[in-house]
N, C-alpha and C positions, 0 to 999 in steps of 0.2 A: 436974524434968527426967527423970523414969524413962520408961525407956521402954513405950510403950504395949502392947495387946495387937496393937493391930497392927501395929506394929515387932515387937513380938519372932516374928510370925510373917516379917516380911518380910524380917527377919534372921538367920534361923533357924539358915541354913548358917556365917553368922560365930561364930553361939553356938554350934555346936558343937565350933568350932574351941580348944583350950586357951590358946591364945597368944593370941585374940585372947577371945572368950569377952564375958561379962556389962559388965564392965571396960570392955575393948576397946571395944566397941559406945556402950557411955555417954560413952567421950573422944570417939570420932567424933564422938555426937551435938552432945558441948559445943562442941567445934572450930570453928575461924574459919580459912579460907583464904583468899586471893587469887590470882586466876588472870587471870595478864596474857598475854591473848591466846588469841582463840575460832575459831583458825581448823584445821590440820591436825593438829596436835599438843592444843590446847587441846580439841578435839573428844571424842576420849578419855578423857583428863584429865577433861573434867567429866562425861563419864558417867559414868562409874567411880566416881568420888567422890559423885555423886551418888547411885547406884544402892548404893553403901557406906553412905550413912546421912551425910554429912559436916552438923552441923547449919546450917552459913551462909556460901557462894561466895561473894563478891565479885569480880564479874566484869568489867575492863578490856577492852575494844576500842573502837577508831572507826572501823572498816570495814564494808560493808556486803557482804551477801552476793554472789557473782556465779557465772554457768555453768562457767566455771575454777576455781571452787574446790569444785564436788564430787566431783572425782575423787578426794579425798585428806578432806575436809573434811565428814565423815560425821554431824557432828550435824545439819546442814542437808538441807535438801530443795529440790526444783527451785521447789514454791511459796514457797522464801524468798529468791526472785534476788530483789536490790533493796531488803530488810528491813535491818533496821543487824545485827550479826549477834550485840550482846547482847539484841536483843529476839528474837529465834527462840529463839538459845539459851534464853535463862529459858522461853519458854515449852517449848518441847524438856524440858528438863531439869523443870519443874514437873508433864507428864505423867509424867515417868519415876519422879519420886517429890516426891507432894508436902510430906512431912516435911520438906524440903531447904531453906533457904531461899537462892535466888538475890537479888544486889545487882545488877542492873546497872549499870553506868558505861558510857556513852561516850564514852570516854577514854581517852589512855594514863597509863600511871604515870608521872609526875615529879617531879620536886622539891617545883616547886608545889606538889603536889595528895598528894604520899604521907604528910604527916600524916595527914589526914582521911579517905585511906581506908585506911591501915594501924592507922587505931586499932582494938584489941582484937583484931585477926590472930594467928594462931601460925605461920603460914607465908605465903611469896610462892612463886608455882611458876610459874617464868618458862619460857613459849611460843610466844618473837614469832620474828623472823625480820630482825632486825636489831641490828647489834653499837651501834649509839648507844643504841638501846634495852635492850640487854641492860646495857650500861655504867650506866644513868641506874637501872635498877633494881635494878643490882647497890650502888650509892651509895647508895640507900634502904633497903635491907638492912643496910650496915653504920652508918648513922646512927640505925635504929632499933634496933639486936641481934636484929629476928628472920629466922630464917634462910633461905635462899635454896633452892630446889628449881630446875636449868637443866637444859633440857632441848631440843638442835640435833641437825638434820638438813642431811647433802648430799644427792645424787643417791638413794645406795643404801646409805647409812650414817648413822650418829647418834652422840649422847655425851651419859651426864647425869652429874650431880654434884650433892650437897647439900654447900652453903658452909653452916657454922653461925658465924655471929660472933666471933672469938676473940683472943687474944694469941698464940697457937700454931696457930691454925686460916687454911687459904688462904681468898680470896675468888675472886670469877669472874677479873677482872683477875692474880692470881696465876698461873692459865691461861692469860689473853689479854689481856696488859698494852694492846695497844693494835689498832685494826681491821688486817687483814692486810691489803696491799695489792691480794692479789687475789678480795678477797670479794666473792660474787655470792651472788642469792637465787633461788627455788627458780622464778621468775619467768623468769630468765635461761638458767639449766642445769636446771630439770625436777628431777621427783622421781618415784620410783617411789612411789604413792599408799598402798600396804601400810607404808613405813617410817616416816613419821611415827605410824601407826598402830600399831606395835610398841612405841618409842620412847616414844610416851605412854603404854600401856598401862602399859610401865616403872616412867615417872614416877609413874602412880599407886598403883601396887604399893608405889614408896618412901613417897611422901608416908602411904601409911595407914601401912607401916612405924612412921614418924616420929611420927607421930601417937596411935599405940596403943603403941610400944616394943617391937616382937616383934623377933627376928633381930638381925642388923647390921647399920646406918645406913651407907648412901656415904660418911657425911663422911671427908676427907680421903683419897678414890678417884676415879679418874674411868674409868667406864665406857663402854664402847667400841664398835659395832656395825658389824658387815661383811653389811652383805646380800648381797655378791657370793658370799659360801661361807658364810654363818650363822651367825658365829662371834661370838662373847664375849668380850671381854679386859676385865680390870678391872687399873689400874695406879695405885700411888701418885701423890698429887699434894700437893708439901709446900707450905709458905708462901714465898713471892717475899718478902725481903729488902728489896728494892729495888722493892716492887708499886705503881707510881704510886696507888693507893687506897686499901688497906690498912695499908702500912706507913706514910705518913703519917699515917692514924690514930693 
């Protein structure tokens, strides 16, 4: 698993990096993620990781591309209206770099189905756009202990957070025990196409974080995003007591 000469040209800017470096580079390479969900957020997300060196996505969607989703949904192009959109993306993502290896699934993550495809994962890095989904995969996270990368968008705002499995550590539901009653999707109230794009970019920033060990991991913060003024808040976020998910655990 060393890496080649032509990774280490392709990676050049990471090996220079001291935090991330030789080391760094070869976790990437080893690394197993899953990425539920290929659309405004997920977009990002697997480029980045991709174009990092991540050595094996496993990629969740069952949607297919459409003209409404490229305003925001930047790994796709106008010739993938009507493609399922983990077949664009693998191929998308396999010109970007073909060391990388794409799984595709089209699928969502469930109960059913999260044995099989969280075996040998280090991470899930959730990007859908729905709190049933986000629930069902946050269940999958605490049944298997690997950890959860979340990452939502409103209008002109966002929030991620890394849940890492624990006795002391929160899970998603700790945040949001149950759907709000007045939750709508980006379908309904619009999105400014720039903030899932930020937002992701985040998420990836963390996930290599997480991955390679530089800096300081979100777990047990949740971050914040105001595109209305640009601003950044990061705020503690403790364990729910009482977390219909977790604390049954």
């Amino acid at each position: 698993m060393a890496l080649t000469p032509d990774e280490l040209e392709r990676y050049r800017r990471h090996l220079l990096l001291p935090e991330i470096g030789g080391q760094g580079q070869q976790a990437l390479k080893e690394a197993s993620v899953l990425v539920a969900g290929a659309g405004g957020l997920g977009s990002p997300i697997l480029l980045y990781l991709a174009a990092a060196g991540l050595g094996r996505i496993i990629l969740c969607d069952d949607d297919a591309v459409s003209l409404s989703n490229l305003q925001r949904q930047v790994l796709f192009s106008t010739a993938s209206i009507g493609e399922p959109k983990v077949t664009a993306a693998a191929r998308r993502l396999a010109d970007l770099n073909p060391h990388c290896q794409v799984v595709p699934q089209q699928a969502r993550l469930t109960a059913g189905n999260a044995t099989r495809l969280l075996a040998g994962v280090d991470l899930i890095i959730d990007g859908i756009d729905s709190f049933e989904g986000r629930f069902a995969i946050n269940e999958a996270s605490l049944a298997s202990g690997i950890p959860l990368l979340s990452a939502a968008i409103g209008r002109f705002d966002g929030q991620l957070s890394l849940f890492t499995p624990g006795p002391d550590q929160p899970c998603y539901r700790c945040l949001v025990p149950e759907i709000p009653p007045d939750a709508a999707d980006c379908e309904i109230q619009g999105v400014l196409g720039a903030v899932p794009g930020i937002l992701g970019s985040m998420a990836a920033m963390e996930a290599i974080r997480f991955l390679t060990g530089f800096g300081e991991s979100l777990a047990g913060h949740l971050l914040l995003y105001n595109g209305m003024n640009g601003t950044v808040r990061l705020v503690k976020l403790p364990k729910d007591p009482a977390c219909p998910a977790c604390a049954a655990n």
